[in-house]
KEKE-45176 format. One record per atom (N, C-alpha, C, CB): residue in one letter; x, y, z. Coordinates in pm, whole numbers, padded with zeros to 5 digits, always signed. Glycine has a CB too. Layout:
// KEKE-45176
AXYZ/...
//
This chain:
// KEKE-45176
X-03490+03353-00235/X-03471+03492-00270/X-03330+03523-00319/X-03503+03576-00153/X-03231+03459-00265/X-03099+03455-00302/X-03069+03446-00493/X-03043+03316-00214/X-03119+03361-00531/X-03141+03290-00650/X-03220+03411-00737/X-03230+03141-00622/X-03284+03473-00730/X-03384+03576-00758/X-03290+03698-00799/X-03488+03609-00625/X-03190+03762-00667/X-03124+03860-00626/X-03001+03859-00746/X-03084+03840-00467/X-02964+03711-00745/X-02802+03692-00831/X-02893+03693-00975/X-02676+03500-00792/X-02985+03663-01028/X-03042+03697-01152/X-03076+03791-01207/X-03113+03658-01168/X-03147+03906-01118/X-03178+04031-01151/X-03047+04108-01129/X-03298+04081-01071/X-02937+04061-01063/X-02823+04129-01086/X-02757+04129-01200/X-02748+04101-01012/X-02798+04005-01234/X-02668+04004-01409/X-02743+04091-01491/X-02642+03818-01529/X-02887+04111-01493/X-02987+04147-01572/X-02912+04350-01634/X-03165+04128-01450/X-02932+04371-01748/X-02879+04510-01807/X-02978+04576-01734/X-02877+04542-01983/X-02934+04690-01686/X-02975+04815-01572/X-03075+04837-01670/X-02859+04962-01523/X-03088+04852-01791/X-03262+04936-01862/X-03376+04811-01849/X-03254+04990-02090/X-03344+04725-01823/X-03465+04611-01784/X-03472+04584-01660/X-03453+04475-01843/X-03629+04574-01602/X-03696+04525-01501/X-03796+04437-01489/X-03729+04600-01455/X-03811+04300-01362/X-03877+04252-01365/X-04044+04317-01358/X-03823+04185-01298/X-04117+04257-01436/X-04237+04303-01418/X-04328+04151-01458/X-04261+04449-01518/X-04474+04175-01470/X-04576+04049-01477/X-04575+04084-01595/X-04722+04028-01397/X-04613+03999-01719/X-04652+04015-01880/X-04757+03921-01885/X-04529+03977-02001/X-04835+03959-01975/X-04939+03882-02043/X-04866+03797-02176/X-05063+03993-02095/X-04887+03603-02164/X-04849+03541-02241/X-04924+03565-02365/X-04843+03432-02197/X-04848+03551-02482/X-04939+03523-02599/X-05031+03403-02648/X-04868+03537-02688/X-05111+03374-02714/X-05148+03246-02692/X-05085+03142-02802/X-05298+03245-02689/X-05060+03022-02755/X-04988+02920-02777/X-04837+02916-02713/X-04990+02910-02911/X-04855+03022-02668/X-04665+03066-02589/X-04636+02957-02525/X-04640+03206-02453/X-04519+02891-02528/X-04506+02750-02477/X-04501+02736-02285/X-04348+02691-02556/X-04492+02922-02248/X-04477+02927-02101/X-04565+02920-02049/X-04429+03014-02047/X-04688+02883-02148/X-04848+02968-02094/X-04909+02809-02039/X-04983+03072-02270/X-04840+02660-02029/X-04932+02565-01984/X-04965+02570-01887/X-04911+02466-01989/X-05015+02638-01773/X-04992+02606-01642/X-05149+02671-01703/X-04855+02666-01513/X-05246+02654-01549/X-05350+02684-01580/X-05390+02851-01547/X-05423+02584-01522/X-05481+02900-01588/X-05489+03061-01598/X-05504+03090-01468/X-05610+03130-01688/X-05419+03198-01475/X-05501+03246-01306/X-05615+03305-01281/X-05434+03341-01226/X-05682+03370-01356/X-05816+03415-01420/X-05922+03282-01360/X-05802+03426-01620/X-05879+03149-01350/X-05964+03044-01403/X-06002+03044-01506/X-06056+03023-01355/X-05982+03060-01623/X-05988+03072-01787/X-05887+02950-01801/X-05928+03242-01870/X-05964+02851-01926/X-05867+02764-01963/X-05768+02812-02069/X-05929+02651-02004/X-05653+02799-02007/X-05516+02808-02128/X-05594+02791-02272/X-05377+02652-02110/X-05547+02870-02380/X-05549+02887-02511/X-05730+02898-02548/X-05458+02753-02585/X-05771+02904-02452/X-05948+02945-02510/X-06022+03083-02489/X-06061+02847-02428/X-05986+03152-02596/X-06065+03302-02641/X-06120+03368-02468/X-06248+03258-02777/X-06046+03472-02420/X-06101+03512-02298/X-06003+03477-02171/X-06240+03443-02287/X-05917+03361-02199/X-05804+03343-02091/X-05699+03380-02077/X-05773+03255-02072/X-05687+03481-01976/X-05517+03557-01977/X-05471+03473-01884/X-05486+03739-01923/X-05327+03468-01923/X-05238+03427-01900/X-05059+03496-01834/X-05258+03377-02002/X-05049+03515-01758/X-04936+03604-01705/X-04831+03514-01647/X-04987+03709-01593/X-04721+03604-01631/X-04586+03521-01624/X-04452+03670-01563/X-04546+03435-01835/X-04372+03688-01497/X-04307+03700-01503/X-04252+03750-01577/X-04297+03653-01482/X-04168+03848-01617/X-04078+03869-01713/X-03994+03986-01729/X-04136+03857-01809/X-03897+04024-01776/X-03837+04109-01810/X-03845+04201-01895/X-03775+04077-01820/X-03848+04371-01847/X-03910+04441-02011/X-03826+04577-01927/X-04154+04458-02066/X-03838+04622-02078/X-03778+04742-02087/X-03808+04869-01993/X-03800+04774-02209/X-03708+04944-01884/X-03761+05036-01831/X-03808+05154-01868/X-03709+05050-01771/X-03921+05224-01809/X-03980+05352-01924/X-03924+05431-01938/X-04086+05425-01913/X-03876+05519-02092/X-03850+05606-02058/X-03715+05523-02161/X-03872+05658-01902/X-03669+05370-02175/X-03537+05376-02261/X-03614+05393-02384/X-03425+05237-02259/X-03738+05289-02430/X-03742+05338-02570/X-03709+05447-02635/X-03834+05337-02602/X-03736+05582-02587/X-03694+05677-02622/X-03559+05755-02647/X-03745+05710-02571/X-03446+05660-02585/X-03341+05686-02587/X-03276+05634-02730/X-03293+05643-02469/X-03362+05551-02844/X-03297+05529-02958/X-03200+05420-02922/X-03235+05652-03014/X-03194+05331-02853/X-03041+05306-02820/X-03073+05149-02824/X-02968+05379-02654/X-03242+05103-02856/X-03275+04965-02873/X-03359+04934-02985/X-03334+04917-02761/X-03345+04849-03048/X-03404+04777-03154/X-03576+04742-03134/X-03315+04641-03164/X-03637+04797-03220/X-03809+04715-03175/X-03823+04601-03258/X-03968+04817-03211/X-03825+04474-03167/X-03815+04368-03276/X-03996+04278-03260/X-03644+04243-03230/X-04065+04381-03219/X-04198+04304-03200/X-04266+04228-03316/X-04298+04399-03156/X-04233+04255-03415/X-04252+04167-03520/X-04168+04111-03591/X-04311+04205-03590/X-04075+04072-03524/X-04007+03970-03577/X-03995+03863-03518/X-03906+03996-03605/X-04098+03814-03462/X-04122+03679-03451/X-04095+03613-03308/X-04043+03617-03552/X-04029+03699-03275/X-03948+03669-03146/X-03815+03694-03111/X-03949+03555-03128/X-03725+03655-03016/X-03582+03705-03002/X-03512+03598-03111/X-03516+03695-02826/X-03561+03458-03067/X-03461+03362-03174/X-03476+03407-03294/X-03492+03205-03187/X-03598+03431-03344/X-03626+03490-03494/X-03504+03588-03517/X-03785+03581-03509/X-03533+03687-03416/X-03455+03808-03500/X-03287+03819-03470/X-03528+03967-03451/X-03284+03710-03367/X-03143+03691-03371/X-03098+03590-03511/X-03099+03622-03220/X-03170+03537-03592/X-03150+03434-03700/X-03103+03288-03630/X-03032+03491-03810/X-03154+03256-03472/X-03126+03122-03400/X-03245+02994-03479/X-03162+03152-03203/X-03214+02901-03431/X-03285+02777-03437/X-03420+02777-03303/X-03156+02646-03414/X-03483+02756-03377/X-03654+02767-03275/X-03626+02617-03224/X-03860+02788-03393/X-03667+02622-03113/X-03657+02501-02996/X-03755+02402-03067/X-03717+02549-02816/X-03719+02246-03062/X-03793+02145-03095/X-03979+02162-03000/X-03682+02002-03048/X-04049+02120-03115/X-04204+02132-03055/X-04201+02023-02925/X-04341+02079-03190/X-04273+02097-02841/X-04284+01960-02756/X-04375+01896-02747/X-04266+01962-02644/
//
């Protein structure tokens, strides 16, 4: 829990941990579904952990919507991680 505590501390005050639904092929999504749905076959969700915006900032203008751009590396103009 320690480890948990010092992470969500560095984390910017308008984001909170919450559960997300992976996309499919998302490289976080191998583990098997918790659904019992097999990973990447039409009908299997997939959830994870993650960090998202608290409600209520979108509206403050004060963040970028980069949902179609591909991702964060995308729209930061980074190098996409080697396939594994």
């Amino acid at each position: 829990m320690p480890a948990l505590h010092g992470l969500l501390a560095r984390e910017p005050p308008e984001l909170e941990l919450s559960i997300v639904e992976l996309s499919a092929g998302d490289p976080a999504g191998d583990a098997p579904a918790p659904d019992g749905g097999v990973p990447g076959e039409p009908g299997a969700v997939e959830l994870s952990f993650g960090m998202i915006l608290r409600r209520g900032e979108d509206t403050r203008g004060r963040h970028a919507d980069i949902s179609d751009s591909g991702g964060w590396r995308a729209y930061r103009g980074l190098a996409q991680p080697p396939a594994v």
